[in-house]
C-alpha positions as CSV (number, residue, x, y, z in Angstrom):
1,X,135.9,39.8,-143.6
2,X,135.3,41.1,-140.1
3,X,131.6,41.3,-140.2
4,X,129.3,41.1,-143.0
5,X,128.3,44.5,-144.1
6,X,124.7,44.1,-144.0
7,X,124.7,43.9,-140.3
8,X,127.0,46.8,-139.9
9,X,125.1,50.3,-138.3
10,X,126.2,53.4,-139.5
11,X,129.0,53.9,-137.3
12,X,132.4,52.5,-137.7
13,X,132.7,50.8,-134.3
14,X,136.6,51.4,-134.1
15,X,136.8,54.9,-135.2
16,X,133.5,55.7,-134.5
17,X,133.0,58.0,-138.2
18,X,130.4,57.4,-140.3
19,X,130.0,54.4,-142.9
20,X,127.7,56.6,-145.1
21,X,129.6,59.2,-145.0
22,X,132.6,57.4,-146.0
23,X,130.8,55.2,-148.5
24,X,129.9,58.7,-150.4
25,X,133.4,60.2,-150.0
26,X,134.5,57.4,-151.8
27,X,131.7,57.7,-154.9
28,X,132.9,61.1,-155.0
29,X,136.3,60.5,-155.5
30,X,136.7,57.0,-157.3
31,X,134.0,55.9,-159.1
32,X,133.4,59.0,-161.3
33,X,135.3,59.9,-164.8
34,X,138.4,60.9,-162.7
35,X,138.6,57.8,-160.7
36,X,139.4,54.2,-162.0
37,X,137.3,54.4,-165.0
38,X,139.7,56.9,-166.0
39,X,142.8,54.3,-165.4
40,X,140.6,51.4,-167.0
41,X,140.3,53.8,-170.2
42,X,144.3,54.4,-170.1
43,X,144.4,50.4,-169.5
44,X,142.0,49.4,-172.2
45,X,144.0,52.0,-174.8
46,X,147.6,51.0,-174.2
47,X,148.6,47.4,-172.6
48,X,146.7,45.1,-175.8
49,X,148.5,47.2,-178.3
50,X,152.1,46.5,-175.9
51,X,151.6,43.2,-175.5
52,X,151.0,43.0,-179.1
53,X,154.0,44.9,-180.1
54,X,155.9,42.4,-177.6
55,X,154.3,39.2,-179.6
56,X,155.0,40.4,-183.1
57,X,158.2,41.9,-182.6
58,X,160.2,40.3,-179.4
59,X,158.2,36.9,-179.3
60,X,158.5,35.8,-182.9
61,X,162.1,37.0,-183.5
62,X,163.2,35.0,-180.2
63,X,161.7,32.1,-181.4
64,X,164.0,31.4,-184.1
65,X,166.4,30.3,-181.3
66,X,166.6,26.3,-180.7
67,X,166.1,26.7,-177.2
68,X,163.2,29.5,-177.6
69,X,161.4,27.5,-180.4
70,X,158.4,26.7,-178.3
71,X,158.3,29.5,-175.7
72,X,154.9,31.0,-175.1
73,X,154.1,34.4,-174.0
74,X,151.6,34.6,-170.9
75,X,150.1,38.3,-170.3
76,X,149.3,38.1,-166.5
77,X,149.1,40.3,-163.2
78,X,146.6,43.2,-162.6
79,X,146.6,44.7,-165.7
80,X,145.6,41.4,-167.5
81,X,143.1,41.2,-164.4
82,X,141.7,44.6,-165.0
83,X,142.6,45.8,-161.4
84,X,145.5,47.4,-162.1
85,X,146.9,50.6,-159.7
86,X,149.6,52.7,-161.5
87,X,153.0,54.5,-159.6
88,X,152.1,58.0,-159.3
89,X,154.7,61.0,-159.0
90,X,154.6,64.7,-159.9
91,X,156.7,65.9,-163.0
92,X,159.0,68.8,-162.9
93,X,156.2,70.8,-164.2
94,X,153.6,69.6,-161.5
95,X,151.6,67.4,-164.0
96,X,150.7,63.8,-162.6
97,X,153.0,60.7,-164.0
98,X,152.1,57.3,-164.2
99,X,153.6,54.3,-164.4
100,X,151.6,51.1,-165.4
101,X,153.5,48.1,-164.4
102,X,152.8,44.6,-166.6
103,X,153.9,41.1,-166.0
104,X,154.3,38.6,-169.1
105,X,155.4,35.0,-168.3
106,X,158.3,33.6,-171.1
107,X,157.0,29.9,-170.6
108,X,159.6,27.3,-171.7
109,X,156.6,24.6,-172.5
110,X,158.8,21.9,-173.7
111,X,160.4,21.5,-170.3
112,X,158.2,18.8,-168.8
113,X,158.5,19.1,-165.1
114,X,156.5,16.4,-162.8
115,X,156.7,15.0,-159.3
116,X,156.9,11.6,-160.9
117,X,160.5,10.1,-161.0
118,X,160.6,9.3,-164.1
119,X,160.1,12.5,-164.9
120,X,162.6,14.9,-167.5
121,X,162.6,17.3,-164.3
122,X,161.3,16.8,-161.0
123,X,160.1,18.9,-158.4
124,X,161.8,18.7,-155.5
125,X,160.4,20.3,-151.7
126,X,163.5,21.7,-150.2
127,X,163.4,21.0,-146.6
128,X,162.7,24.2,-144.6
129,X,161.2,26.0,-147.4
130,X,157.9,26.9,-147.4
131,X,155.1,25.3,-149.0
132,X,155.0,26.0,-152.9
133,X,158.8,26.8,-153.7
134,X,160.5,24.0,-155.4
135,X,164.1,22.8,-156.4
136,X,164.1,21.4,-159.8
137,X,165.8,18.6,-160.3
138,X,167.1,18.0,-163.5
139,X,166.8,14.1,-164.2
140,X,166.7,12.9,-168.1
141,X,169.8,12.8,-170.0
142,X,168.6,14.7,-172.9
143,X,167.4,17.5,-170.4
144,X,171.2,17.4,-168.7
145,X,172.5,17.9,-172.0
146,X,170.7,20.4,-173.1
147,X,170.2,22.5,-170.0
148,X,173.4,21.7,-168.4
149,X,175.2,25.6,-169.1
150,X,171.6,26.8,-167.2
151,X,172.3,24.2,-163.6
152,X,173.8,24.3,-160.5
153,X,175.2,21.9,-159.2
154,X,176.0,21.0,-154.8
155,X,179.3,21.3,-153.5
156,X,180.2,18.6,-151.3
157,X,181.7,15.8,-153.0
158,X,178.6,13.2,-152.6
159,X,176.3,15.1,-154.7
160,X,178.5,16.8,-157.2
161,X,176.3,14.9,-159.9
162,X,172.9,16.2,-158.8
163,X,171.7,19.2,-161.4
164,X,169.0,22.0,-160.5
165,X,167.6,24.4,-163.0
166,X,168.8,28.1,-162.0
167,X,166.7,30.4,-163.0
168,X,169.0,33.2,-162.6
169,X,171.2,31.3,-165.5
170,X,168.2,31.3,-167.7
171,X,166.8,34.6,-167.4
172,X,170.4,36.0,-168.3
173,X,170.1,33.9,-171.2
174,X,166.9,35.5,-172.2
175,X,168.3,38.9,-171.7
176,X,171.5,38.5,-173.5
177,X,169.0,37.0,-176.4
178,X,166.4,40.2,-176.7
179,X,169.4,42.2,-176.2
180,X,170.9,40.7,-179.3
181,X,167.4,41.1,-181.1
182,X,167.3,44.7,-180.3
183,X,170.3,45.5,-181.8
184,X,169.2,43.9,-185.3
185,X,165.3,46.1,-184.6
186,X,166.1,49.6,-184.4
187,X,162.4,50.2,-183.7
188,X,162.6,48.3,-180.5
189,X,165.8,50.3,-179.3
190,X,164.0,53.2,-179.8
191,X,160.8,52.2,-178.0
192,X,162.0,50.3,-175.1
193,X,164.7,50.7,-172.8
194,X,165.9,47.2,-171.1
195,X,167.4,46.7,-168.2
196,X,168.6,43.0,-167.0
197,X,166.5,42.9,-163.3
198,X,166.9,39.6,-161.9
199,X,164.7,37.4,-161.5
200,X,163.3,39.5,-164.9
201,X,164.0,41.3,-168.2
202,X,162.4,44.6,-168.0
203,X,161.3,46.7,-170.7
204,X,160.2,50.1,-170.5
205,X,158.0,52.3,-172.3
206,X,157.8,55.9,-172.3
207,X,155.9,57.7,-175.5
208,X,152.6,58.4,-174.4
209,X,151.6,61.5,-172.2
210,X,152.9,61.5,-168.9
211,X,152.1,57.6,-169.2
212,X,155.2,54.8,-168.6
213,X,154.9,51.2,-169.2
214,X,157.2,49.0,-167.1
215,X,157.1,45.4,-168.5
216,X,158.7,42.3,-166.3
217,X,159.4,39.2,-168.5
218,X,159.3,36.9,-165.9
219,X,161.0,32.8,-167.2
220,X,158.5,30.1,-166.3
221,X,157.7,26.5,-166.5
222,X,154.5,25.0,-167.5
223,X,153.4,22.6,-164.8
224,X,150.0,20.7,-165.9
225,X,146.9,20.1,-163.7
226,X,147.2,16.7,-163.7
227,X,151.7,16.6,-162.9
228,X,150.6,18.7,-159.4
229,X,152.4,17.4,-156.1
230,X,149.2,16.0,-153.8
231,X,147.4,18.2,-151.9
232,X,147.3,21.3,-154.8
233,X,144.2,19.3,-156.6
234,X,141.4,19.9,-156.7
235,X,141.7,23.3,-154.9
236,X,138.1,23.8,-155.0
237,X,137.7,21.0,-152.7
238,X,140.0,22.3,-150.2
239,X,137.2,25.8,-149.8
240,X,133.6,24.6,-151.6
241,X,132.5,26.3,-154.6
242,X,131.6,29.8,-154.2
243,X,128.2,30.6,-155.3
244,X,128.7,33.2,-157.7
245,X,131.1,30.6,-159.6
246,X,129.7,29.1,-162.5
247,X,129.9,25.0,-162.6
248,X,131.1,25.7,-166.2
249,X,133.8,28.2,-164.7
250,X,135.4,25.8,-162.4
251,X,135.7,23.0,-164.4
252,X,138.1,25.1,-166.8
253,X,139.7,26.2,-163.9
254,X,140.6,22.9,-163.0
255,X,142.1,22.2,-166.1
256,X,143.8,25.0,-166.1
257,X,148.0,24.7,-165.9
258,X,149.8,26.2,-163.7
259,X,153.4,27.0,-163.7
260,X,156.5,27.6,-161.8
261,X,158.3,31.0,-161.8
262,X,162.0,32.0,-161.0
263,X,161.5,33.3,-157.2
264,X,162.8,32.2,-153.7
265,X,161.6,32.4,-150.6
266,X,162.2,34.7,-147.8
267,X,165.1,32.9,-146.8
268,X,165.9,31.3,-149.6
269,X,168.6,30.4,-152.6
270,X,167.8,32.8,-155.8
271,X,169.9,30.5,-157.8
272,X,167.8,27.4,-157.7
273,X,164.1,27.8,-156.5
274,X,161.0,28.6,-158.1
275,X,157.9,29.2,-157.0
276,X,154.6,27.9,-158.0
277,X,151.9,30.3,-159.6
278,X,148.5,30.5,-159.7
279,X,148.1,33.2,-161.9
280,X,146.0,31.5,-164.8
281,X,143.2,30.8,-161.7
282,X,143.4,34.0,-160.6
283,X,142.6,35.5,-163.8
284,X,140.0,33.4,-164.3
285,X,138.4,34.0,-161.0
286,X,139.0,38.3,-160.6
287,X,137.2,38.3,-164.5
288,X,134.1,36.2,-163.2
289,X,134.2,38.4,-159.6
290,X,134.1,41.2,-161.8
291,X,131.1,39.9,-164.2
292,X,129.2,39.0,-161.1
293,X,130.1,41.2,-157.9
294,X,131.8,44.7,-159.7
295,X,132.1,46.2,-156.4
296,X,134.0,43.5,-154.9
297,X,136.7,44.8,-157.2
298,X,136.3,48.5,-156.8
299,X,136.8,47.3,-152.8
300,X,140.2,45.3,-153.8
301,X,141.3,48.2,-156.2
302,X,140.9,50.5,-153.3
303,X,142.2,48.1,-151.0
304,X,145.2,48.0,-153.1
305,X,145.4,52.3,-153.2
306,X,145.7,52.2,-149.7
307,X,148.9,50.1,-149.7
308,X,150.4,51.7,-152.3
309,X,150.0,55.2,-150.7
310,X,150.5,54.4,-146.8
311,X,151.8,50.6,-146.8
312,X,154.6,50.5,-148.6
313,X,157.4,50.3,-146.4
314,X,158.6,48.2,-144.7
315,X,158.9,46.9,-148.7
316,X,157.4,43.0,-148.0
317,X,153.7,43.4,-148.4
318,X,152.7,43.4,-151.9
319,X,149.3,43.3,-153.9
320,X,149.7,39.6,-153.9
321,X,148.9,39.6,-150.4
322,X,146.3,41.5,-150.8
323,X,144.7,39.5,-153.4
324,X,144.8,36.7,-151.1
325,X,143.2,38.3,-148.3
326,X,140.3,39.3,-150.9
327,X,139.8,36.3,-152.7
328,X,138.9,34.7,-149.2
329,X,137.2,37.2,-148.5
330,X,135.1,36.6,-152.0
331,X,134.6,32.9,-151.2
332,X,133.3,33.9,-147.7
333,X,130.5,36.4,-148.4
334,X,127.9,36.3,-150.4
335,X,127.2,38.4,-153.7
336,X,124.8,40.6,-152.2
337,X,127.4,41.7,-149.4
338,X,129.3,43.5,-152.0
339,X,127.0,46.6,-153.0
340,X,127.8,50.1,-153.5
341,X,126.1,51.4,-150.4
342,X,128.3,48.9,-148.9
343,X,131.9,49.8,-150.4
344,X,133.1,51.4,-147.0
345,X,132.2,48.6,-144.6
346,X,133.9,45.8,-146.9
347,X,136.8,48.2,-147.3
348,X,137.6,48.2,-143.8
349,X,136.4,44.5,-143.1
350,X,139.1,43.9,-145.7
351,X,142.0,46.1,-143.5
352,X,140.7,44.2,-140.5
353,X,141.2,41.0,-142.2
354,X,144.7,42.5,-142.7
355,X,145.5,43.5,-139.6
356,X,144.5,39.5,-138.2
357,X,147.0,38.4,-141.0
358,X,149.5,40.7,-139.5
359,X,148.8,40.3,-136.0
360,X,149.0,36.7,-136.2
361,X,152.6,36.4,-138.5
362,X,150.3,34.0,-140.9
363,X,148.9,35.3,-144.3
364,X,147.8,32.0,-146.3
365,X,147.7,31.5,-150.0
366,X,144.4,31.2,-151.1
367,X,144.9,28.2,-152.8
368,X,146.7,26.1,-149.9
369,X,145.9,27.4,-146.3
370,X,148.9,25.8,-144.6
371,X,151.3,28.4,-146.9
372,X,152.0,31.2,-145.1
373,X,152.8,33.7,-147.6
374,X,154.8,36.0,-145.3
375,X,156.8,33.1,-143.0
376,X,160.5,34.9,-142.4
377,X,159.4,38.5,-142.5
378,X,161.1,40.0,-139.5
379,X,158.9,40.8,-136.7
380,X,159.8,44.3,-136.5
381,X,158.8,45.0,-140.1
382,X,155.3,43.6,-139.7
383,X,154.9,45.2,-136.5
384,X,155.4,48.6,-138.1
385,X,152.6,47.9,-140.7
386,X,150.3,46.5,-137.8
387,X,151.2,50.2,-136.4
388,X,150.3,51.8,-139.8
389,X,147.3,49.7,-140.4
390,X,146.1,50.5,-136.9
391,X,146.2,53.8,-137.6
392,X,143.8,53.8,-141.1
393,X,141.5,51.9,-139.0
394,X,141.6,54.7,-136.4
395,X,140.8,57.6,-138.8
396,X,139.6,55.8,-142.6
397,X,138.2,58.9,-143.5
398,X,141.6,60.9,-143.7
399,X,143.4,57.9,-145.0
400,X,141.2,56.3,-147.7
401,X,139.8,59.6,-149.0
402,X,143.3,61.3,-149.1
403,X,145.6,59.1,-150.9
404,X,148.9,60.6,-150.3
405,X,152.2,60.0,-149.0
């Protein structure tokens, strides 16, 4: 962050308010019964019992297809993280609405991908793209036979033979199939409303008071520790262990897969690249952040507020981002930065850290620091969000404590 907040005085030397008083505004407003222990008891109540429902009546029946035999369900994002911030509107009748968003990876774990080139499917680094999107290169026979409806394939004449995995082809495929399984579950029908939203399924949830449930089943491939393109491993290497991290944490991090997910870059082909994901890391280090440093997270949770309420638009920064920018920020610090008399002063060390990112058009992934997570955003849009985070920075007090649009 911008300054550790031990050594901060009182006074916000930007906008000149009070840390103290900013630090209580804050207590007042989001760390009693109405603030995010009210969304964690909402959380804790609803998303096991969905995901559950999902497994026992969407995941089994789908796995009676050939090609969905060995597909695994992954529950991931913020609310598997516990940080989760809900959409918030106003009914017709006044009363607050939310809607709880969840990510579930549909992992295809008997499509072995490698960098080797021997391997079924390799990855392949398009040229131009940035670090950590992929082309997948479909190379074994049996793989070309059996995933040759879900390919695209170059036009010039040369390379007409080449075959890359489109994910847009497969997600389709998993639509039309839970389509076809809703119509043989009435139950589900009546639950769930689903909507084919490329590059996911989603299903949404209505039935609880003023509460949605907006589910993204996102296809993905399993990609092992040990099948990673050089320079991804070990990623602990590449910052030093943090020292809240237990040695027993790290080394099942290590072993942890990781995977690749249907999504293109900036400036990028939909139809054939995927991304690689992290997400199984970042679960695993958010949980331990949040066994060892708890206000860490109530910073990133407010962190997150703060762009859902006033940084939304231009539409390219997403709590992704922001993870990044806190994880680094975790790594960075020590444990006894993050207290609750110190909530305010990490808060806006974090939107400084933002505002650097922005400044300098380079926000890297945590995991490799020579990605920059938003190369090809226009420079007009991030030029409007330097605007908009300049101006929390110049009044916190009205901004933080009055989340509204």
């Amino acid at each position: 962050m911008a300054e550790k907040a031990e050594n901060c005085s009182d006074f916000d030397r930007l906008s000149g308010q009070s840390l103290s008083a900013l630090n209580d505004a804050i207590k007042e407003k989001f760390l009693g019964q109405e603030g995010f222990k009210a969304m964690d008891d909402i959380s804790a109540k609803i998303f096991p019992s969905v995901f559950s429902a999902l497994k026992n009546c969407l995941h089994k029946p789908l796995q009676r297809h050939p090609r969905y035999a060995d597909v695994e369900f992954l529950w991931t994002g913020s609310t598997s993280e516990g940080v989760n911030i809900p959409n918030m509107s106003r009914g017709a009748d006044g009363k607050v609405e939310m809607e709880f968003e969840m990510d579930i990876l549909c992992v295809f774990r008997d499509v072995e991908v490698g960098t080797a080139r021997d391997s079924p499917v390799i990855m392949v680094q398009q040229e131009g793209a940035p670090k950590g999107y992929y082309l997948l290169y479909v190379n074994s026979p049996q793989y070309r036979l059996r995933w040759g409806h879900f390919c695209t394939s170059p036009t010039s004449p040369g390379r007409k033979s080449e075959m890359y995995l489109n994910p847009l082809l497969i997600v389709k495929d998993l639509y039309e199939q839970i389509e076809h399984i809703f119509g043989q579950i009435p139950l589900l029908k009546d639950k769930f409303k689903l909507d084919f939203n490329p590059p996911a399924v989603t299903l949404c949830l209505g039935g609880f008071d003023s509460i949605k449930v907006s589910c993204d089943l996102v296809v993905a491939l399993e990609l092992p520790s040990r099948t990673l393109p050089g320079g991804f491993l070990p990623w602990m290497e590449n910052h030093g262990k943090p020292k809240w991290l237990s040695d027993d944490t790290v080394q099942r991090l290590k072993n942890e897969s990781l995977h690749l997910v249907g999504k293109c870059s900036p400036k990028g082909h939909a139809s054939i690249e995927w991304r690689l994901s992290f997400n199984r890391l970042e679960i695993g280090l958010l949980r331990e952040i949040q066994e060892k440093i708890p206000f860490a997270i109530t910073c990133y949770r407010l962190f997150k507020s703060i762009r859902y309420w006033h940084l939304n638009y231009p539409d390219f920064l997403h709590s992704y981002h922001l993870k990044m920018i806190f994880l680094r920020a975790c790594h960075a610090f020590p444990a006894s930065s993050w207290t609750e008399d110190h909530v305010a002063a990490n808060l806006l060390g974090l939107l400084d850290d933002l505002f650097h990112c922005l400044a300098t058009h380079n926000l890297p992934s945590y995991f490799f620091r020579d990605c920059n997570l938003i190369e090809g955003i226009h420079s007009d849009f991030i030029m409007t969000l330097i605007k908009q985070v300049s101006q929390i920075r110049r009044d916190p007090v009205k901004y933080i404590t009055e989340l509204k649009r």
